[in-house]
C-alpha positions, -999 to 999 in steps of 0.1 A, spaced: 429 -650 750 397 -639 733 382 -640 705 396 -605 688 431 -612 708 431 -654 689 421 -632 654 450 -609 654 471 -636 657 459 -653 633 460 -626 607 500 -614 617 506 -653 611 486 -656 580 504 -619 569 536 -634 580 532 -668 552 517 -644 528 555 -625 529 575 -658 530 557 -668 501 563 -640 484 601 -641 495 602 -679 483 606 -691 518 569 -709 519 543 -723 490 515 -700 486 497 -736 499 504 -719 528 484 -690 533 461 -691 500 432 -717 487 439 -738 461 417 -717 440 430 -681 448 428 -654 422 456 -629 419 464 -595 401 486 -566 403 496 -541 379 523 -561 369 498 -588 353 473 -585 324 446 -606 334 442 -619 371 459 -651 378 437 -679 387 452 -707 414 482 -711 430 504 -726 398 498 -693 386 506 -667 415 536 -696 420 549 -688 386 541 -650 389 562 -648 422 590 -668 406 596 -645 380 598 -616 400 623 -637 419 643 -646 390 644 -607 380 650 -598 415 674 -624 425 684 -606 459 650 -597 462 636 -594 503 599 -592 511 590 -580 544 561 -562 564 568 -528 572 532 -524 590 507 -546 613 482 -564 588 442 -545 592 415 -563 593 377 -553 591 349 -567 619 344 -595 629 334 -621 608 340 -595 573 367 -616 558 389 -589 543 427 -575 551 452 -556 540 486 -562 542 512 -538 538 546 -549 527 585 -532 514 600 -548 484 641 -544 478 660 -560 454 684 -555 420 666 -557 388 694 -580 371 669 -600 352 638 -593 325 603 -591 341 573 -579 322 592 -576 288 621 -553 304 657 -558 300 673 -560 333 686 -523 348 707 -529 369 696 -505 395 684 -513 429 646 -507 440 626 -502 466 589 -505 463 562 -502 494 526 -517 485 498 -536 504 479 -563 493 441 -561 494 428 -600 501 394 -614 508 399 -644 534 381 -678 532 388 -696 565 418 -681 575 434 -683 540 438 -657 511 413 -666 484 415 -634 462 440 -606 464 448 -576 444 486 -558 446 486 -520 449 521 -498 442 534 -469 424 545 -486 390 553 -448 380 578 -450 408 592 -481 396 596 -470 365 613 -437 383 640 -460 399 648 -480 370 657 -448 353 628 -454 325 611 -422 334 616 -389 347 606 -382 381 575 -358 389 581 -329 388 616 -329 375 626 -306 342 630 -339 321 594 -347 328 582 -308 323 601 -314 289 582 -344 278 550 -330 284 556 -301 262 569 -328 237 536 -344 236 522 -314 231 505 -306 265 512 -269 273 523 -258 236 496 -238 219 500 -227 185 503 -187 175 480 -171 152 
């Protein structure tokens, strides 16, 4: 096996812990250093160590409690030697519990996002979470899609598009 062959197996095993994790199935010991920083547009402020991204995982869980993780594309990888990936994932789960200060829906979502992570010896030291919150928000029923007449309406509510006569 050489050297790129050994490297793409490492990264699809390191993407596959990174997913389990997520899922509950592994400790983010697994596939992150103990001092990995986190964020996603779900946090504030980045989450620093693995307590953190643990607790930050768990709620999700808790609001998701069907939730399933998986990969839905191969991870990428820059050069050799650049330390950096991206690891594309699918989200599903019932929102039947609060996360983020919302009261649980109800409704079923399903969210598609990659994670952008530098890599320190094989593990994820930092990583940054990247998905359409808008959509989210769509298929919780919180907002109106784009493009629909209920979100044509709440623009002109705002006042974009209204322009005052003489």
């Amino acid at each position: 096996m050489s050297a790129a062959e050994l490297d793409r197996v490492r990264l699809e095993e390191l993407a596959g812990r990174w997913v389990q994790a997520w899922s509950g199935g592994a400790d983010f010991a697994s596939c992150c250093t103990p001092d990995a920083s986190y964020e996603d547009p779900l946090t504030v402020d980045p989450l620093e160590g693995l307590e953190a991204l643990e607790g930050h995982a768990k709620r999700l869980r808790s609001a998701l409690p069907d939730l399933r993780v998986e990969r839905n594309a191969v991870a990428l990888a820059g050069g050799p030697g650049e330390g950096f990936a991206c690891l594309p994932w699918r989200l599903a789960g019932t929102h039947r519990g609060e996360l983020a200060g919302l009261p649980a829906t109800e409704r079923f979502v399903v969210l598609h996002g990659v994670h952008y992570v530098e890599l320190s010896d094989g593990f994820v030291r930092r990583a940054r979470g990247f998905f359409d919150l808008h959509d989210v928000g769509v298929q919780l029923g919180l907002v109106p899609s784009r493009g629909s007449l209920a979100e044509s309406t709440l623009i002109m509510l705002r006042g974009f598009g209204l322009r005052r006569r003489g």
